[in-house]
Structure formats: structure tokens, C-alpha cells
N, C-alpha and C positions, 0 to 999 in steps of 0.2 A: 434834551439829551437824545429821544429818538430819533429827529429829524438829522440829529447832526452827526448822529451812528451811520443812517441810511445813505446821509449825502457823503462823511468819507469814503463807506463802500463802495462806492458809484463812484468815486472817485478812481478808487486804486483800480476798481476794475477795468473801468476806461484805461489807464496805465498799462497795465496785463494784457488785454487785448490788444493793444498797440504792437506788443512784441509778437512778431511772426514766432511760431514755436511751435509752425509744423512736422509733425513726424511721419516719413526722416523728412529731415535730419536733425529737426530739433534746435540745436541751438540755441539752449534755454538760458546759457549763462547770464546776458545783460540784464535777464527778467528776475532769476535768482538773485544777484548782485544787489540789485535793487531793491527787495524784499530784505534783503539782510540787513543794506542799510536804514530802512525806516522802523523794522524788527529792535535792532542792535539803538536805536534813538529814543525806542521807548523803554530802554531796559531791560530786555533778555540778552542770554548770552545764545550766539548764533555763531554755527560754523558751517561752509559746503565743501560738502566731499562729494566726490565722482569717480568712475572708473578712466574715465576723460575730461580731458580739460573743459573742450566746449560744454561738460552737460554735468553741473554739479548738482548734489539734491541739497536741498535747505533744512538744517534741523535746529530749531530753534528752543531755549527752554526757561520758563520759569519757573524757579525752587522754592518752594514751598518751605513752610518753618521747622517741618517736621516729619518723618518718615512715611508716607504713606502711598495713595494707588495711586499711578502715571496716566492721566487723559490726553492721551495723542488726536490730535485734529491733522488729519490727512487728506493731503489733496495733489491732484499730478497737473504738472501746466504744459505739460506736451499737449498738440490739440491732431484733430486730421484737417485733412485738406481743404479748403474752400478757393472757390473761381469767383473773381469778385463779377465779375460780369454777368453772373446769374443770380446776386444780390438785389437788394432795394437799394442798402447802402452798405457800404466797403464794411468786409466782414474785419477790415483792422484797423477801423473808425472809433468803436467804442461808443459808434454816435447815440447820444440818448435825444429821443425826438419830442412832440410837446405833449405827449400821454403818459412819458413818463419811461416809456418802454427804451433800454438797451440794446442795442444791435453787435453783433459780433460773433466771431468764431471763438468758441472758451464761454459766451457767456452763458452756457447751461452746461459744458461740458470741458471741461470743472472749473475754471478759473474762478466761477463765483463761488466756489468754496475757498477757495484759495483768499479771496480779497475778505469777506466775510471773517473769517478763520483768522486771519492777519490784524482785523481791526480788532476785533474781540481780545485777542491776548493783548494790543499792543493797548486798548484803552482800558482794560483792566490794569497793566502795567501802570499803566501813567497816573491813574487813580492811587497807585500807592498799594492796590490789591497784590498779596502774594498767598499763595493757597496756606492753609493753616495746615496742611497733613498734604505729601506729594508734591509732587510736579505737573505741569501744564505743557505738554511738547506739541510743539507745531511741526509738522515733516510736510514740505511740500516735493515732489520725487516728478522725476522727469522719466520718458521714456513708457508712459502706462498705454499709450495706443496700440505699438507695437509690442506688447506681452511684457515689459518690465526689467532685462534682462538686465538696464544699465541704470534701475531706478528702483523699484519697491525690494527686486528680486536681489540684485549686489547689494544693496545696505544690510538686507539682514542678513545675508549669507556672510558679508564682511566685516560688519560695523553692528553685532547684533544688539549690544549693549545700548549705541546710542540710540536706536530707535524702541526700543524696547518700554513695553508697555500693558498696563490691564485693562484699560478700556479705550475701545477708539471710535472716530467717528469719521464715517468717510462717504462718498456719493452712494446711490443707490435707490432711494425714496426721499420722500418729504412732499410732495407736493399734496395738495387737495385734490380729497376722492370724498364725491358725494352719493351716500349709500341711501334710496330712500327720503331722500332728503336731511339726513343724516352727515355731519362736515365730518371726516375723519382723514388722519396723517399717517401714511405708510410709514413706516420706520422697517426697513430691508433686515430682518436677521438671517439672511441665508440668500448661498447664490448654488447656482446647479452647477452640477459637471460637465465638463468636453469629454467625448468618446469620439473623436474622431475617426475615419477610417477609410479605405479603399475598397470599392467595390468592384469585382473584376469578372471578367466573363471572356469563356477562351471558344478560337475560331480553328479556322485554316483558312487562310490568304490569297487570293487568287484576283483576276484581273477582273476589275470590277466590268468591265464590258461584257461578260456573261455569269451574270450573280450567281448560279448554279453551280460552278466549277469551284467554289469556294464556300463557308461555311463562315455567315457573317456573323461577329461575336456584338457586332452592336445594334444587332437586329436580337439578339440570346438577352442583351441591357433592358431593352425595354419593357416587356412583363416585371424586371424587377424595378423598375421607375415608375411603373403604372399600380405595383401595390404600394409602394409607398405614398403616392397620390389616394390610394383607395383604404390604407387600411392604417391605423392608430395603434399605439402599446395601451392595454390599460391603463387607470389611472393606479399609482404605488404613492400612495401618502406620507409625505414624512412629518418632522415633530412640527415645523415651520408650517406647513399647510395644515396639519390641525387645528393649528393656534389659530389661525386665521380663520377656518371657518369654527372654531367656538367664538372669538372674539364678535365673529359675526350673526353667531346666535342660530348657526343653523347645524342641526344634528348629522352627522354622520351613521349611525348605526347601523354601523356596518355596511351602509351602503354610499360610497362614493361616488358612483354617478349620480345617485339622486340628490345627493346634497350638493352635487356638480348642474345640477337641471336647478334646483330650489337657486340657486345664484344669477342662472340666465334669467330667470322669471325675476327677479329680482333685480338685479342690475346686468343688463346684457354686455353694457361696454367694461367694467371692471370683469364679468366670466370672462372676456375675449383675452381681456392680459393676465388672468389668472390659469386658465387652461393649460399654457404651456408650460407653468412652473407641476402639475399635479401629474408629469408620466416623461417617460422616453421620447424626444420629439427625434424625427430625421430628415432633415435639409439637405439634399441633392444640390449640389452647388455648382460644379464643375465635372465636365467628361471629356475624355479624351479616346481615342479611336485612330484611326488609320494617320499616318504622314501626308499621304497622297493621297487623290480625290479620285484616283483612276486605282487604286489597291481595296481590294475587300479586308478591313482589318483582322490579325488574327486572335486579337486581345483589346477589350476595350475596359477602360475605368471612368468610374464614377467617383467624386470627393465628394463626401457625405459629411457634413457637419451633425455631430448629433451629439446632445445637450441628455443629464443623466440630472434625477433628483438628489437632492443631499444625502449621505449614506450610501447609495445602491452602489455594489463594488462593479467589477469588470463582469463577474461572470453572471449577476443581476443583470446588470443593458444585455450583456451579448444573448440572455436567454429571450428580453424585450423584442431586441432587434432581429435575431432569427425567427421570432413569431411571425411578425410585421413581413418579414422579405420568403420565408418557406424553408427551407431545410438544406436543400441541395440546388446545384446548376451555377456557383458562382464562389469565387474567393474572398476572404475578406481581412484585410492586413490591418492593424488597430495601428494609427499615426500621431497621436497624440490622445494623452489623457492626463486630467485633473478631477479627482474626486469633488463631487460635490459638497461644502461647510456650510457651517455655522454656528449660531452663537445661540443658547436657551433666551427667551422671552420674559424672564423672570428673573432678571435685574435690577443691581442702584441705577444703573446707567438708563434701564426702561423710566425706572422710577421716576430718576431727575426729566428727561423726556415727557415724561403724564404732566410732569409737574408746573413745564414752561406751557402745554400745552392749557392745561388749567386756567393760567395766568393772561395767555395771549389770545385765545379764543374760546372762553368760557362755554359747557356743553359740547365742545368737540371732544372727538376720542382716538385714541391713537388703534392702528391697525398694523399689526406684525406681517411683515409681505416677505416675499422672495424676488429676486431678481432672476431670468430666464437667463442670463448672460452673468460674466464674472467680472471683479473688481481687482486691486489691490489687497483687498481682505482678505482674500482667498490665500496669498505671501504672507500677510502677517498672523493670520491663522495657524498655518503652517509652521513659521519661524516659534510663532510664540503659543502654545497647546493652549494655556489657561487663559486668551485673550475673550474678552467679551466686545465683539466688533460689530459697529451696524451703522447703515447705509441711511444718512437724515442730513438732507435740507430743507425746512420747511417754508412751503408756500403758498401764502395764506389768499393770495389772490391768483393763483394759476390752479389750476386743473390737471390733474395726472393725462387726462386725455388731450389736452392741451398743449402742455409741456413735450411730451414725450414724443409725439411726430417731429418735435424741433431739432432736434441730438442728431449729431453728423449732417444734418439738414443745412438748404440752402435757408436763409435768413433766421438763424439761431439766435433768438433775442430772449432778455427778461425783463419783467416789470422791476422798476429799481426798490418796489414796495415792499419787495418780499428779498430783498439782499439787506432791508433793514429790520427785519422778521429774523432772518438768518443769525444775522449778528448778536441782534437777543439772546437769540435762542443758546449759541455757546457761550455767550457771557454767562447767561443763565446757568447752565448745566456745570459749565466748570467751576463754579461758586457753589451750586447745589454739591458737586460730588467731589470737593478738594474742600471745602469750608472756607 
């Protein structure tokens, strides 16, 4: 039964990555369509709705015998861009070579949740399995690369009913992190916030052939690009990085960079990806300055990407971010913002999670992580207050350090071993927490 969970998934996925469902423009429908039909063959009842024809999202559902909590398996099959020509092999191949290994665009970002996701309910279905309490919904949403507008974000804004749910299960973590020598499974309850913003510093304009006659504003930029190079927010702990370092058995008392230092000493590659979920980060990304190469500009900006911890409001970063940057000499326009969420670590939904984990690699332990970056959770967070949402694909033969250089990467592959890991693993949990 394992082998033949693992090779249908490897199947569909090869299928799923065949479909270009680059965003933009996406053009997810024939991929959608298709999912419906081999969904609607095993016995769910499946419908797609869109705000556009080309891009319907897929909500799939099996009803349960009797009233109870809705376990939603979410997943988006928009992908970003790949040049096949800086591939090994065509990233819309789906090629599986003789190790075993998956090649394609989608296959770590997301579509192997998607196929995984799809086999699990559809061989439960076929088994005759219908949950004894609840529902089992599948939403797979299009449009998640470029922020969701026509995919996580329209369904609950429009259709909040059908998507609606108490626990979900979506990208974010899963792979193997080894602590120590210690095997342990990130399970993502928390993503940070976007604080984005504009950085601005004013001039007077004059002709660049005698720099003195004007007053350059992107010569005023640099001091403040050089302390952001030089200088960090503290760390500001939330409940999500607690968890993690008690999980990991190392004390905080009261002092966060030491128990930030006992980590490096400890595992230096897991501090490196933990670091930036533990404070205010700020990413300089984009500057802008003069039209003309012969003009001394009189206003120049910088776009600052900067990521806030779970909880902290606007006026928490903005106190972060004026520490880091100094008080006065520059403007600063906030262009975007999302509160950082998440979900308590003291769940059925953890539970059932401990409990595959128990089962499928005896002695490992699960780890409560944060993602530095945001998800789809963050919409149904939002949509739905009392959801308990978290970010799990487990994979039992890859590496977090591994895995994760792959994502938007040229030659984004997976080993086909752990889409048959995957597949368990929701079979598992939706049985565990639907009965």
C-alpha cells in the first residue's frame, strides 16, 4: 500500500508540473479541471470557482457522518518563473531520473502538496473512508506567488463558507532538521509580518558637472544604508519562538541572545534560519535617485522590505526601525503591511502531527518553527479568527538545509520518497482528527 501511495503521487505530480502555471499569468485552469476530475472519480463532491475564467480555485469535500471540525489541506499551484535553459532538465518535465529524484518547477513549491493532498483524500475516499465527525476539504487556490488577490484572498473574502474551516494544513515546514544528532520536523505555526516602506532623503538639484552647486540627496541615502548594513533590531520574542527554543530545551531567562548564542554553539545552520524569525529584519532592496546621469538628484528612495515578528503592531517595528536607521535626516512612508499570525502549539491538530511522527520515524520529535516569510495562512487566519493553521510537509529523507536553497531555484527537485511520507502523513492526521 506504501509503494503504491508513493508511486501514484509521483504520478500526479509529474502531471501538475507538466502544466505551465506560471504567475502571471497563471493559467491554472486545465490543471484545476483535471484535479476535479480524478477528485470527483474518487467520490468527493468538487466544484471551481474564480474571479476569472482562466484561474478557478478547486474546493473539494468529503462529509463526514456527523457534525464536526473541518480539516482543510491547502495548497496553491501557481508556480514563479523558470528558464529551462539553466536547468539539468526541463523544469516542465516532471522528469524522475534513476535516484529516484523529481525534477520540476512546483515540485517543492507547492505542487507536492497539492498531489500528495489529492491522493490522500482521493484513496481514503475509494477505501470507503468517510470521517465519522466533520469534513475533509481540499482547497487547492491559484494566484499565491503574486499575494492571492485572485486565489486564497477572493475565496474568503467571497465564498467564505465554502472554504471555511478549523484546522488546516498548508506549506511552510516539514522537512528534516537535525539537532545534535537529534531527527526532528518543523511544523511552521507562525509567519512574520511585512512592514514595508520608503526610505527618502531630500536634496537640491543641480548639474552634476560641478557636484557643489547642488546638494546630493543620494549621497544624504548612504549613512542610512550603511547602518542598516551595521546595525540589528533587538531580538523581541514571541509565543512561537518560545516554543521553539523550550522544545529545544534551551532556557531563555530572561536573556535572548544568550539562549540566541547556546543555539549557534549548538546547531549554527538551523541559528542561521532561526535568527531572522527572533527581531525586526530590514532588506534594502531597491533605490531610486536622479532621471538623468548628468542631474544631482533632489530626492532619492530606497524600498525596504522589512519583515516584523508575530504580534508586534506598526508602532512596535516603527520604534525597531528608527532605532536601527537614527531619529532624524530622512522620510519614511509605510507601503505595505501584514500583521504577523499564528496558531498556539498546543493542539489536536499538533497532536495528530506527534502522532504520525511516532509512527513513521520512531524517536524523532516534532519542532514548532516560524517561517521569516508569509503563506496563504496568513488569508485564512485572517478570514477565519479561531482557525488553528500550520505549515507541514514531511520529509523524511531531505534536509531543511537542503530543501530550502531549492524553492524559486534553478533545478527544484524532490526525492519521490518523501511525497510518499507526505501522503501518509494526511491520510494519517485526517483519520486521527476526523475519526
Amino acid at each position: 500500500m506504501s509503494d503504491a501511495l508513493q508511486q501514484e503521487t509521483t504520478d500526479v505530480l509529474t502531471r501538475l508540473i507538466r502544466h505551465d502555471t506560471v504567475n502571471p499569468p497563471g493559467n491554472e485552469r486545465v490543471l484545476q479541471e483535471e484535479l476535479a476530475a480524478y477528485l470527483q472519480a474518487a467520490g468527493l463532491e468538487v466544484e471551481l470557482i474564480g474571479r476569472t475564467e482562466p484561474r478557478p480555485n478547486l474546493i473539494a469535500r468529503l462529509r463526514g457522518k456527523a457534525d464536526g471540525p473541518t480539516l482543510c489541506l491547502l495548497s496553491h499551484v501557481d508556480t514563479v518563473l523558470a528558464k529551462a535553459d539553466e536547468w539539468t532538465h526541463d523544469p516542465w518535465s516532471g522528469h524522475v531520473d534513476e535516484a529516484g529524484i523529481l525534477w520540476g518547477r512546483g515540485a517543492l513549491d507547492m505542487k507536492n502538496h497539492t498531489a500528495a493532498e489529492v491522493v490522500a483524500a482521493a484513496s481514503l475516499a475509494r477505501e470507503g473512508w468517510r470521517p465519522e465527525r466533520g469534513d475533509l476539504l481540499i482547497v487547492a487556490v491559484v494566484d499565491e506567488e503574486v499575494g492571492g488577490a485572485d486565489g486564497a484572498i477572493w475565496l474568503t473574502e467571497n465564498h467564505p463558507e465554502k472554504a471555511r474551516c478549523d484546522y488546516l494544513l498548508n506549506e511552510g515546514a516539514g522537512a528534516l532538521i537535525e539537532v545534535e544528532g537529534d531527527r526532528t520536523y518543523g511544523v511552521c505555526v507562525a509567519e512574520k509580518g511585512v512592514l514595508r516602506f520608503r526610505l527618502s532623503t531630500d536634496g537640491v538639484a543641480g548639474h552634476a558637472s560641478n557636484p557643489k552647486m547642488g546638494v546630493n540627496s543620494l549621497l544624504k541615502m548612504a549613512p542610512l544604508l550603511q547602518r542598516m548594513a551595521d546595525h540589528e533590531a533587538p531580538f523581541d520574542l514571541s509565543d512561537p519562538a518560545r516554543a521553539l527554543f523550550a522544545e529545544l530545551g534551551i532556557p531563555l531567562d530572561g536573556d535572548p541572545e544568550g539562549a540566541f548564542r547556546a543555539l549557534q554553539e549548538r546547531d549554527p545552520a538551523l541559528a542561521l534560519l532561526v535568527e531572522p524569525t527572533l527581531r525586526v529584519t530590514l532588506a534594502p532592496t531597491r533605490i531610486f535617485a536622479s532621471d538623468k546621469i548628468n542631474v544631482i538628484p533632489s530626492r532619492t528612495t530606497v524600498a525596504v522590505d522589512c519583515r516584523t515578528p508575530p504580534g508586534a503592531d506598526t508602532d512596535a517595528a516603527l520604534r525597531r526601525i528608527h532605532e536601527v536607521l537614527g531619529g532624524e535626516g530622512y522620510a519614511l512612508e509605510i507601503t505595505e503591511e501584514v500583521i504577523g499570525n499564528g496558531s498556539s502549539a498546543d493542539t489536536p491538530l499538533m497532536d495528530a502531527i506527534r502522532a504520525f511522527i511516532d509512527v513513521e520515524d520512531p524517536g524523532a520529535r516534532v519542532l514548532p518553527t516560524m517561517l521569516p516569510a508569509f503563506t496563504d495562512s496568513r488569508t485564512f487566519r485572517d478570514a477565519y479568527p479561531d482557525l488553528v493553521a500550520y505549515g507541514f510537509f514531511p520529509m523524511k529523507h531531505t534536509t531543511l538545509a537542503d530543501s530550502w536553497p531549492l524553492v524559486h531555484a534553478n533545478d527544484e527537485r524532490i526525492d519521490t520518497r518523501d511525497l510518499g511520507v507526505a501522503t501518509r502523513a494526511y491520510r494519517h492526521i485526517a483519520q486521527s482528527l476526523l475519526g
